[in-house]
C-alpha positions as YAML, in Angstrom:
chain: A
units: angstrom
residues:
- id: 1
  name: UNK
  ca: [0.00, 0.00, 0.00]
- id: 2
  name: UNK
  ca: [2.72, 2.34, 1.20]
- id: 3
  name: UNK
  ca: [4.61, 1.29, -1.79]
- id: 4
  name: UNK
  ca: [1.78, 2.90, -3.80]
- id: 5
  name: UNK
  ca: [1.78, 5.95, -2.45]
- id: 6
  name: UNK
  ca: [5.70, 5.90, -2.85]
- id: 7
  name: UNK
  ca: [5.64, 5.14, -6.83]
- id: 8
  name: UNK
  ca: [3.08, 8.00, -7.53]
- id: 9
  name: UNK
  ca: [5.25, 10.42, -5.79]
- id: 10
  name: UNK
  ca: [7.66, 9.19, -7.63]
- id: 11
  name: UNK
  ca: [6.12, 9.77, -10.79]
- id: 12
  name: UNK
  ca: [4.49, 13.22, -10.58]
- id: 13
  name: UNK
  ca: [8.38, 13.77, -9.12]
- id: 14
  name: UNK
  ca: [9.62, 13.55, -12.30]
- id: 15
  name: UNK
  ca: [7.14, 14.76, -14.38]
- id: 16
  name: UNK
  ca: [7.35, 18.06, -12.74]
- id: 17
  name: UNK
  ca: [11.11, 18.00, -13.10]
- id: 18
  name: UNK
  ca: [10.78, 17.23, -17.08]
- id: 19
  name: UNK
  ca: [7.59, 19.21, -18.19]
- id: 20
  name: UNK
  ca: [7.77, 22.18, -15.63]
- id: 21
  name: UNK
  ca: [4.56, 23.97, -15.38]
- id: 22
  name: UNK
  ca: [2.64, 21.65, -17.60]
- id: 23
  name: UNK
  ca: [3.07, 18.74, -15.54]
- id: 24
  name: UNK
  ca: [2.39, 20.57, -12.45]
- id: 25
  name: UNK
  ca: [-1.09, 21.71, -13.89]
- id: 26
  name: UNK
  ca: [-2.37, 18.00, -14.75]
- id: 27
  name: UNK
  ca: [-1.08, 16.78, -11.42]
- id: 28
  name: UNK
  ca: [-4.11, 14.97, -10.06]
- id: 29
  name: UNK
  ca: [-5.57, 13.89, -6.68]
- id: 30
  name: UNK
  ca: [-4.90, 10.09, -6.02]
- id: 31
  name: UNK
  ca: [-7.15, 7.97, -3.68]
- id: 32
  name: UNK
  ca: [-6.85, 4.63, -3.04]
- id: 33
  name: UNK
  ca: [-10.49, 3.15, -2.11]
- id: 34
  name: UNK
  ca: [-10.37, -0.79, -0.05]
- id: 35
  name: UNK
  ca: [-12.77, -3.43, -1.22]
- id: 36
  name: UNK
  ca: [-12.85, -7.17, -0.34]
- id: 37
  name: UNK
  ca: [-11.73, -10.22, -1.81]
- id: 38
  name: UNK
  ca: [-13.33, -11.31, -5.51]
- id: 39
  name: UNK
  ca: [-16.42, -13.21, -4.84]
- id: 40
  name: UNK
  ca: [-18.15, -10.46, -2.31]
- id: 41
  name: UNK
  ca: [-20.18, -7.83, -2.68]
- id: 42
  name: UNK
  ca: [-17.77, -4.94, -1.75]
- id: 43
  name: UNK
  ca: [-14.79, -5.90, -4.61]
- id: 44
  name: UNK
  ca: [-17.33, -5.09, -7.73]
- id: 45
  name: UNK
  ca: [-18.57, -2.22, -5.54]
- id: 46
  name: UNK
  ca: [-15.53, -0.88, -4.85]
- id: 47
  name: UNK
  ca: [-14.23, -1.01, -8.64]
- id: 48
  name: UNK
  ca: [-17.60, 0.55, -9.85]
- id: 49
  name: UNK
  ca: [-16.98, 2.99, -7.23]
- id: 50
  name: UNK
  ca: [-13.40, 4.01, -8.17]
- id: 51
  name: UNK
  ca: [-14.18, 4.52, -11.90]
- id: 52
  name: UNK
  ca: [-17.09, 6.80, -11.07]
- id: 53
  name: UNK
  ca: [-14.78, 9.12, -8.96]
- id: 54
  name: UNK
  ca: [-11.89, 9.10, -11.23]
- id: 55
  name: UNK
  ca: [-13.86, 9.49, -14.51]
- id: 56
  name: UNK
  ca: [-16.54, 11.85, -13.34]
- id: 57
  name: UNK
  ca: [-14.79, 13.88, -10.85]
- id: 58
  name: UNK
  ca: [-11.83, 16.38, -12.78]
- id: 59
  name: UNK
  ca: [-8.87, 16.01, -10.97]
- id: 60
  name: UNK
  ca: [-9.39, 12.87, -9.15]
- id: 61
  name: UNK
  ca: [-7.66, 9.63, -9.68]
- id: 62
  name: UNK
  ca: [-8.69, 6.61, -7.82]
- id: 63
  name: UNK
  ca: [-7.60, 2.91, -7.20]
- id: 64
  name: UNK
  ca: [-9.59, 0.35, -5.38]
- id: 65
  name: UNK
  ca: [-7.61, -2.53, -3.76]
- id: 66
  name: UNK
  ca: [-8.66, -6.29, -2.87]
- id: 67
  name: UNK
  ca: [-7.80, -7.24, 1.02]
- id: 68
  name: UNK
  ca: [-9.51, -8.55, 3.47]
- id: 69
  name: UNK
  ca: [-12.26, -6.54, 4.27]
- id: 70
  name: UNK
  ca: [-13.93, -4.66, 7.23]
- id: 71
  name: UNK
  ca: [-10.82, -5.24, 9.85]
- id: 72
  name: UNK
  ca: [-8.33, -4.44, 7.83]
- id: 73
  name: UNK
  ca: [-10.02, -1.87, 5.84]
- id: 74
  name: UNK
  ca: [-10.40, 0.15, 9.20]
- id: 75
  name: UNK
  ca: [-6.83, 0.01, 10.09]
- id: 76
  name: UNK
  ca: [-5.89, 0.77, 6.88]
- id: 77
  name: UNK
  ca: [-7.69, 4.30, 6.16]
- id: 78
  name: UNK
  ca: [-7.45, 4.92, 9.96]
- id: 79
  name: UNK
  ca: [-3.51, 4.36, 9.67]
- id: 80
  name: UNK
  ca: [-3.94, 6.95, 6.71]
- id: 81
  name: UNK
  ca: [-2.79, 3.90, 4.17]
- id: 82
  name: UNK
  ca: [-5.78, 4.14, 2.17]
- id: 83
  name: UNK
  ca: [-8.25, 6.67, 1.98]
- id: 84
  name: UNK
  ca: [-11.62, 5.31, 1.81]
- id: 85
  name: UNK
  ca: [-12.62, 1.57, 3.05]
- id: 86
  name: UNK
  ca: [-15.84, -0.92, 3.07]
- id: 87
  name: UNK
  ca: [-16.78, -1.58, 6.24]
- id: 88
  name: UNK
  ca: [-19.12, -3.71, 8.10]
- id: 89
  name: UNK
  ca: [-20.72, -1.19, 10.81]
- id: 90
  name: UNK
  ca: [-20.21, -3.05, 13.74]
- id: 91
  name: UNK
  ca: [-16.74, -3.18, 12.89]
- id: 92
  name: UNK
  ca: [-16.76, 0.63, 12.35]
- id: 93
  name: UNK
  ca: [-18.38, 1.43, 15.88]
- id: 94
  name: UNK
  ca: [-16.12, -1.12, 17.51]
- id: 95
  name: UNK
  ca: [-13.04, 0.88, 15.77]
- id: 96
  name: UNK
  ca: [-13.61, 3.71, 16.32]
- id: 97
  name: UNK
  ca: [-14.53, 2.82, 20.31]
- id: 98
  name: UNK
  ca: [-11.12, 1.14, 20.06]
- id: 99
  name: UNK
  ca: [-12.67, -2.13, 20.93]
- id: 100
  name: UNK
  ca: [-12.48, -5.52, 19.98]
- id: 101
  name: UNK
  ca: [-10.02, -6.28, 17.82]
- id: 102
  name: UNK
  ca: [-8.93, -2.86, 18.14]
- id: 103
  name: UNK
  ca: [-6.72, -2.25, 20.55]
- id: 104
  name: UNK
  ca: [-6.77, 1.82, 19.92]
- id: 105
  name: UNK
  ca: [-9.65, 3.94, 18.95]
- id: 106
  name: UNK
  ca: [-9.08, 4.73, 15.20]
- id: 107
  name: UNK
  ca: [-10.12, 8.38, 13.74]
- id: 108
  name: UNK
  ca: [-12.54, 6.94, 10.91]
- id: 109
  name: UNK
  ca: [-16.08, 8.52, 9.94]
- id: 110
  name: UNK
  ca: [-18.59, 7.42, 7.38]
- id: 111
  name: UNK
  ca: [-19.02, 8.99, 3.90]
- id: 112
  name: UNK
  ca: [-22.56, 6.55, 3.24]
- id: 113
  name: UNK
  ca: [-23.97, 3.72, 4.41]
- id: 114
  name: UNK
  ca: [-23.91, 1.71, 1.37]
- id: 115
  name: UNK
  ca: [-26.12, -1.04, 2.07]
- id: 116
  name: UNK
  ca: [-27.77, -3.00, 5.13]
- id: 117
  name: UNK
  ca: [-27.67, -6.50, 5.94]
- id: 118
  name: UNK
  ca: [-30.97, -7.66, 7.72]
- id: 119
  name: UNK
  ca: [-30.70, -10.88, 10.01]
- id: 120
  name: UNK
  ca: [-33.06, -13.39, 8.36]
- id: 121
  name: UNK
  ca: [-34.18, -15.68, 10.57]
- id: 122
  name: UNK
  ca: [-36.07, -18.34, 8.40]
- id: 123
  name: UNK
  ca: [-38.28, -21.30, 8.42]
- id: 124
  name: UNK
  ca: [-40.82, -23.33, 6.58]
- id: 125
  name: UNK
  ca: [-44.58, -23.24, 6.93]
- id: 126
  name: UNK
  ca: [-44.29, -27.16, 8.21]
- id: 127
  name: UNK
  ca: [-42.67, -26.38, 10.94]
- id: 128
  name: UNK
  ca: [-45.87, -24.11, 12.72]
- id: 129
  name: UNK
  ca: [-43.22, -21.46, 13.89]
- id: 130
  name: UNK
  ca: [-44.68, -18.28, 13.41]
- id: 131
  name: UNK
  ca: [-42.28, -15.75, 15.81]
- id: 132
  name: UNK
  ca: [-39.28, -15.97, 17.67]
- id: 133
  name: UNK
  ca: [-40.28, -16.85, 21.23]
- id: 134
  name: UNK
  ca: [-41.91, -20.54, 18.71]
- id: 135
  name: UNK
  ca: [-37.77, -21.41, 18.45]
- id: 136
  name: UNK
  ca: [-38.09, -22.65, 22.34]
- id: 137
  name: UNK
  ca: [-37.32, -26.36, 22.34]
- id: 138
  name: UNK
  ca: [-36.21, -25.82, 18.66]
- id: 139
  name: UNK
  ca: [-32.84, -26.33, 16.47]
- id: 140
  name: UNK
  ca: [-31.68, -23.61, 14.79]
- id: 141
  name: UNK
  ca: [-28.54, -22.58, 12.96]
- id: 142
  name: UNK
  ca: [-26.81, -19.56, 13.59]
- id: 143
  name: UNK
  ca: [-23.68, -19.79, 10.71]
- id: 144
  name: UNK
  ca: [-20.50, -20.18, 11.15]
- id: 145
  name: UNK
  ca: [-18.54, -19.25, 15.05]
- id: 146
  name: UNK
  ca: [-17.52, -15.90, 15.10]
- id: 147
  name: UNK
  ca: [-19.28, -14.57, 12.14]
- id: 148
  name: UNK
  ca: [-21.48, -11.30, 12.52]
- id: 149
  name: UNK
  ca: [-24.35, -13.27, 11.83]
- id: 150
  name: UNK
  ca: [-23.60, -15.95, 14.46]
- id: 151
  name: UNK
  ca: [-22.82, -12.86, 17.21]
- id: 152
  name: UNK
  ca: [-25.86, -11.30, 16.60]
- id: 153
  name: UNK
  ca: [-28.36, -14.27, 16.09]
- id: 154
  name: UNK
  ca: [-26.93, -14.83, 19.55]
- id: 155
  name: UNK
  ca: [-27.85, -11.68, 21.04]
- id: 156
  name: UNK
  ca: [-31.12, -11.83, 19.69]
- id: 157
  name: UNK
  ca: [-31.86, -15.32, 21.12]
- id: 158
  name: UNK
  ca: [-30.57, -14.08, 24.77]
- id: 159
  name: UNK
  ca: [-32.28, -10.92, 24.76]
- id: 160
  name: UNK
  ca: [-35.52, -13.13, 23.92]
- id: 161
  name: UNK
  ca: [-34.45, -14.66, 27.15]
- id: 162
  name: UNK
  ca: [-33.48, -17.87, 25.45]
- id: 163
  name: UNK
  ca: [-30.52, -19.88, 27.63]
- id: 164
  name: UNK
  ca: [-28.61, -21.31, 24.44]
- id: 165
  name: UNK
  ca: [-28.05, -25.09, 23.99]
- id: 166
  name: UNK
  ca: [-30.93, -25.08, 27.01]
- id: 167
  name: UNK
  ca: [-34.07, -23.88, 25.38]
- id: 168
  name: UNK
  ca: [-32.58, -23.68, 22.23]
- id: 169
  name: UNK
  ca: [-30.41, -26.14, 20.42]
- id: 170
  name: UNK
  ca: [-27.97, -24.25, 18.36]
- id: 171
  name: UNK
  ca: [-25.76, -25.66, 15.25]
- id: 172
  name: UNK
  ca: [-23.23, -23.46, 13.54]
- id: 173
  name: UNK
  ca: [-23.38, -24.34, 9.91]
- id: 174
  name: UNK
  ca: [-22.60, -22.51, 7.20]
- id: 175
  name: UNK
  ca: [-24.72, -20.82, 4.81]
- id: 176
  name: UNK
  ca: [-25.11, -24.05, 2.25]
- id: 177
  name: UNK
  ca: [-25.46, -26.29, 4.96]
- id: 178
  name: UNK
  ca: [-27.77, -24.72, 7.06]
- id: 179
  name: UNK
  ca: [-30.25, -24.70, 3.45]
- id: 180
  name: UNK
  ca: [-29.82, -28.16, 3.26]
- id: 181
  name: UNK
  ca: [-30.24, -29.11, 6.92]
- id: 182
  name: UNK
  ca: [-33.46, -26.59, 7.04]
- id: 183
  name: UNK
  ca: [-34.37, -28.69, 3.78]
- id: 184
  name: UNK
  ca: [-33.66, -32.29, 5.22]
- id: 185
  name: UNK
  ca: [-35.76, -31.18, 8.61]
- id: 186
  name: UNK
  ca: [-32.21, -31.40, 10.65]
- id: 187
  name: UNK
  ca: [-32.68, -27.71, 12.04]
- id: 188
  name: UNK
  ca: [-36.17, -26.19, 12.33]
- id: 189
  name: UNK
  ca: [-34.79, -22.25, 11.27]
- id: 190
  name: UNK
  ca: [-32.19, -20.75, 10.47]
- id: 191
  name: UNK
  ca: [-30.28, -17.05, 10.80]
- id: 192
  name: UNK
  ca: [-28.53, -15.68, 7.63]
- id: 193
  name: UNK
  ca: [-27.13, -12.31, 7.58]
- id: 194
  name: UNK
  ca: [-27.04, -10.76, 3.89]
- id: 195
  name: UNK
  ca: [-28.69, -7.93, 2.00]
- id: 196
  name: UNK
  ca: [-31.95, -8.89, 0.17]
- id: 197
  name: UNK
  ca: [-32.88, -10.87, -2.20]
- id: 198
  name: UNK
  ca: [-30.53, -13.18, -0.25]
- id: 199
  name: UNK
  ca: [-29.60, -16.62, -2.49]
- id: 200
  name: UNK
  ca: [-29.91, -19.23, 0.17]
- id: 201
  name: UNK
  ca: [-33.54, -18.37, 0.67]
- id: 202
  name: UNK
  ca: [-34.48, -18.00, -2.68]
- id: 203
  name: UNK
  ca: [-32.57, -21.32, -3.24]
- id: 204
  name: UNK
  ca: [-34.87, -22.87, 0.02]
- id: 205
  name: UNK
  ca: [-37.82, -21.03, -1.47]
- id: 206
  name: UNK
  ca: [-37.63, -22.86, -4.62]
- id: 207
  name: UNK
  ca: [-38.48, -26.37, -3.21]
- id: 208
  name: UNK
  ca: [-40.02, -25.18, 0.03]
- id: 209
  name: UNK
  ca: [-42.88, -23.24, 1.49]
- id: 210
  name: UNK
  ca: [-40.87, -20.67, 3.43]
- id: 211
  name: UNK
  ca: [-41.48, -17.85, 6.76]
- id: 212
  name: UNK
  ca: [-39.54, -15.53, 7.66]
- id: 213
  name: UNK
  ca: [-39.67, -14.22, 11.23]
- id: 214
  name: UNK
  ca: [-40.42, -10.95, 12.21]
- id: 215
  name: UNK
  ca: [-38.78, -8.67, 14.80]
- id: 216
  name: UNK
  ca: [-41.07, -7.39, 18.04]
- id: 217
  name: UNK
  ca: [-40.55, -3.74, 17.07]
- id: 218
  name: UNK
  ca: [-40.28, -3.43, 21.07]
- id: 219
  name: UNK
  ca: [-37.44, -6.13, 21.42]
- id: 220
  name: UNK
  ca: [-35.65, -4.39, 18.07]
- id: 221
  name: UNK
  ca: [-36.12, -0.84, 19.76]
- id: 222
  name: UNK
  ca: [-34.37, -2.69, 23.17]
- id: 223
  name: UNK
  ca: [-31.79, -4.41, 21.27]
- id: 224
  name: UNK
  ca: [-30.62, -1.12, 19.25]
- id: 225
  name: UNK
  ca: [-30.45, 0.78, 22.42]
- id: 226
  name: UNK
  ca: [-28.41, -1.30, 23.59]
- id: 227
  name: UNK
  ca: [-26.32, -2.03, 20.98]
- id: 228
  name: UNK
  ca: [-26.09, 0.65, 18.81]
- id: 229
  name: UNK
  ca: [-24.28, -0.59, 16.18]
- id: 230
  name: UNK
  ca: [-26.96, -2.51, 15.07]
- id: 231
  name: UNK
  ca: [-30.04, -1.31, 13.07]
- id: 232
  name: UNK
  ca: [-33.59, -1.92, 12.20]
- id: 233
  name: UNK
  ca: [-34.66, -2.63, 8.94]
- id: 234
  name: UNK
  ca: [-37.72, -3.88, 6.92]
- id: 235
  name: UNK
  ca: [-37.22, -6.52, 4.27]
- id: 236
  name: UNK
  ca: [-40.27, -5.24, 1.77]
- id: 237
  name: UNK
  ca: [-42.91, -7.19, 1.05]
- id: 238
  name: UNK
  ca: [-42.57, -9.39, -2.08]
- id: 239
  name: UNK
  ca: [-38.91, -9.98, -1.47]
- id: 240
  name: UNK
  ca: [-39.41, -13.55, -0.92]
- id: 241
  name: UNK
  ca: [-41.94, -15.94, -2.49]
- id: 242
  name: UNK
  ca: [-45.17, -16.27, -0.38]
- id: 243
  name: UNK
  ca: [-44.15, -12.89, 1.84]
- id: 244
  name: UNK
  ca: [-47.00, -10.93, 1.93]
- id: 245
  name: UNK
  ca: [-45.83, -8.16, 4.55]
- id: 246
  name: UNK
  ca: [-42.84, -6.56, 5.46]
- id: 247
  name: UNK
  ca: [-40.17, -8.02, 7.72]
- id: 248
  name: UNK
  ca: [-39.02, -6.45, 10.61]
- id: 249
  name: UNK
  ca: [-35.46, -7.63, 10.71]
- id: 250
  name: UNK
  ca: [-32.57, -6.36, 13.15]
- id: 251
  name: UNK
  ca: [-29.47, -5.73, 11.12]
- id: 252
  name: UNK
  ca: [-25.64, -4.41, 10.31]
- id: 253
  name: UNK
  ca: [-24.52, -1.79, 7.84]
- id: 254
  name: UNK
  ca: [-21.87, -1.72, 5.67]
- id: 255
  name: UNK
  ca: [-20.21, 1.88, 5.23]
- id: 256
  name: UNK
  ca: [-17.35, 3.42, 3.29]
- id: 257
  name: UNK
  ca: [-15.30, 5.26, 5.72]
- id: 258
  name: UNK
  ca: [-12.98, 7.71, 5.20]
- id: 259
  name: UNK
  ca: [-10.39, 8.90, 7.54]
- id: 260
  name: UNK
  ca: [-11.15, 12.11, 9.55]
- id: 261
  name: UNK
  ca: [-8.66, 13.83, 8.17]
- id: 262
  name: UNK
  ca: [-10.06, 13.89, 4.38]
- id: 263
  name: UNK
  ca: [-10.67, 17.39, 3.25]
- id: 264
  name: UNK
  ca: [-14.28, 18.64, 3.24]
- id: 265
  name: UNK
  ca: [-14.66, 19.24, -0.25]
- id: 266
  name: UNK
  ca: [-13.00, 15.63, -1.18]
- id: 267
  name: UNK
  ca: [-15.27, 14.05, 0.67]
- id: 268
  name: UNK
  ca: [-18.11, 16.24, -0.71]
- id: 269
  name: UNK
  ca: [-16.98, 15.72, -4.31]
- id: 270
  name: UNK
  ca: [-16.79, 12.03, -3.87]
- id: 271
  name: UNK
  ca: [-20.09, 10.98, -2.23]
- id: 272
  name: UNK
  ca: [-21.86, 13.42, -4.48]
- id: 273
  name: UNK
  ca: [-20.75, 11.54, -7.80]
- id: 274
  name: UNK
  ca: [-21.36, 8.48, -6.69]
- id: 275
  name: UNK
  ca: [-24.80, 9.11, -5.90]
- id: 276
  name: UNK
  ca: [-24.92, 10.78, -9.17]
- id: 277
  name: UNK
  ca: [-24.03, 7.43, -10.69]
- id: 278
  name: UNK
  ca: [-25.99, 5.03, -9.02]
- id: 279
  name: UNK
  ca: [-28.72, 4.27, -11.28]
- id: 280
  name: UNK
  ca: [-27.84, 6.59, -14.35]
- id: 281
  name: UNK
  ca: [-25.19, 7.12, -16.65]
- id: 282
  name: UNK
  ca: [-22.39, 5.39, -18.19]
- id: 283
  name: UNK
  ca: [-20.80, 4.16, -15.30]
- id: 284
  name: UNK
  ca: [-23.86, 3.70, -13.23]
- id: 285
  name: UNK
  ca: [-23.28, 0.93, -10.45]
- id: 286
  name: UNK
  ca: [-26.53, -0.99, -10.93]
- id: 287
  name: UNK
  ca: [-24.72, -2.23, -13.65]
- id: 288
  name: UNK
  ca: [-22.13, -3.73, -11.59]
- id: 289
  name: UNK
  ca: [-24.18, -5.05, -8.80]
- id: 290
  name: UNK
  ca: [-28.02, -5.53, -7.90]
- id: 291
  name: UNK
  ca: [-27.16, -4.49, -4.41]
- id: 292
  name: UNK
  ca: [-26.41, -1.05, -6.01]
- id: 293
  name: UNK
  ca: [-30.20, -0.71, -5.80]
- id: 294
  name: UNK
  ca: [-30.59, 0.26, -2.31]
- id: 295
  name: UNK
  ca: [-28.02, 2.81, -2.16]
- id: 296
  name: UNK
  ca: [-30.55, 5.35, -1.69]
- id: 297
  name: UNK
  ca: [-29.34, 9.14, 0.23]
- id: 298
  name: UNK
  ca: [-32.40, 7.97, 2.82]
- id: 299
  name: UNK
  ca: [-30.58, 4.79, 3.53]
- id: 300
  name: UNK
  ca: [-27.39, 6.51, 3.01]
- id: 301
  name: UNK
  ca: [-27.34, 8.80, 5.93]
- id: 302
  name: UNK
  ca: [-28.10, 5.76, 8.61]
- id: 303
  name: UNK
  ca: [-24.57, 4.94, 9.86]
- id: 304
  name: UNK
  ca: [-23.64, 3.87, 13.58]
- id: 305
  name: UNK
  ca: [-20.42, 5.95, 13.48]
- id: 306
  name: UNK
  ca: [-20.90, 10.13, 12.86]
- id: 307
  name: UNK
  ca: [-20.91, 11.29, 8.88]
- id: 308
  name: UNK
  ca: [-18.03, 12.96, 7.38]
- id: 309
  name: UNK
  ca: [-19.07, 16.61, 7.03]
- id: 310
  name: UNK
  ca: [-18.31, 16.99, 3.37]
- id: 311
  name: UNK
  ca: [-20.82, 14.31, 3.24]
- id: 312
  name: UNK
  ca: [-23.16, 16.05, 5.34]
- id: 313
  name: UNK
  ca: [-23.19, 18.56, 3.16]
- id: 314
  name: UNK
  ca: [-24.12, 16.63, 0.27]
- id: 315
  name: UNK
  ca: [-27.23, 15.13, 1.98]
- id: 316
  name: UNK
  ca: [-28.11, 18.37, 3.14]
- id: 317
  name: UNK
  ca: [-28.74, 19.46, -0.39]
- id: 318
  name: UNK
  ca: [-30.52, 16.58, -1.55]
- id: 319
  name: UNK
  ca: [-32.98, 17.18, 1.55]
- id: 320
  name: UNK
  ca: [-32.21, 13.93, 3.66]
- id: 321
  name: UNK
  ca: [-30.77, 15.53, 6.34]
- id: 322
  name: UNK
  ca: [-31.71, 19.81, 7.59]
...
């Protein structure tokens, strides 16, 4: 990353050594934005993004870069080795607390959310469970140990005042498993954390009668108090097969964060031409990714960590926020 940094310098070095004034008037602002690994949402994202902000914003360059994600995507832009990251917002809050797996509080703010993730919690018709206090005496799957989804289908099971592995059985299979286990009858729900249309329950929905549980809007309101990295969202109705109604869900975000040191009108300049190319133009994200859909300036402005004020600014004039 560092190395980066050091080769551009490098470059616009020489160039303003060999063509003088010219070369100093094309020099250019270079960002580097942090993805994810191919396969996940955020690397297409993140390349969409990049091309929008270096081909429709003069003077701009930009780079996005594979690695591993939320984690190290916070350490990097708060370290100042990248400027802009994807970030899960738990992770976010958590960073910028300086909490676990931070061991300092890093100085990173949110340009947009980008999208949320609701917590499915799924089941079939057959099964007769219609909310969440029905999972007593059930099996349910909760994904894989240590995964967001696993720490907060957790929280919502305790808060429900559920003693795990007591009143409810849990298994921690992945995503594909815990379809075919919910399809076999080995589990009787299951918890999936991804934004919607989600493929595992479309895949379940295609040779099963499906429910998804709903949220208590009381319980949600509780749980979000107390842990305020988490949101509440509805999955609309329609979404699935045989959904009816919208789905309270309890979910995470996923932000791109910027360090708090980014100038104002960078940060302005860059989260206004990405909204600009959402839906529309040449380089319109859509294009790149369905999930593009829901990055909306309504949805935009609900992050758990405060809002970079360039971006502020921008979502001031588009009337989300006064």
């Amino acid at each position: 990353m560092k190395r980066a940094f050091l080769c551009v310098a490098a470059v616009m070095l020489v160039l303003a050594l060999v063509g003088g004034d010219d070369a100093l008037a094309q020099r250019k602002t270079f960002l580097t934005l942090s993805s994810g690994s191919p396969g996940g949402a955020y690397y297409p994202l993140g390349g969409g993004m990049a091309v929008i902000i270096e081909k429709t914003v003069e003077g701009f360059r930009c780079a996005s870069e594979s690695t591993g994600a939320s984690v190290e995507n916070s350490r990097l832009v708060g370290n100042g080795e990248s400027d802009m990251g994807m970030v899960m917002g738990s992770i976010a809050y958590n960073a910028v607390q300086g909490k676990d797996p931070f061991k300092e509080k890093l100085p990173l703010v949110t340009l947009f959310q980008m999208y949320p993730a609701p917590e499915h919690i799924v089941t079939t018709k057959q099964s007769g469970i219609k909310s969440i206090k029905d999972l007593k005496g059930k099996k349910v799957s909760i994904d894989v140990p240590g995964s967001g989804c696993a720490n907060m289908a957790r929280i919502i099971l305790e808060e429900h005042g559920f003693t795990l592995n007591k009143d409810v059985t849990i298994a921690n299979l992945s995503q594909n498993e815990s379809v075919q286990a919910l399809k076999d009858g080995v589990v009787d729900a299951v918890f999936f954390n991804f934004a919607y249309p989600g493929a595992a329950v479309l895949d379940l929905a295609a040779s099963r009668e499906i429910v998804l549980i709903p949220m208590d809007k009381a319980m949600a309101d509780r749980i979000v108090k107390k842990y305020p990295y988490y949101i509440k969202i509805g999955i609309p109705a329609k979404t699935y097969p045989g959904q009816d109604r919208e789905i309270l869900c309890l979910g995470d975000s996923n932000v791109l964060v910027a360090n708090k040191k980014m100038a104002d009108d960078v940060a302005y300049k860059i989260t206004k031409a990405i909204f600009s190319n959402v839906k529309e133009g040449k380089y319109a994200l859509v294009n790149i990714h369905p999930i593009a859909a829901q990055l909306t300036p309504a949805n935009a402005v609900n992050s758990p960590i405060p809002l970079h004020p360039g971006a502020v600014k921008y979502f001031k004039e588009v009337k989300v926020l006064k």
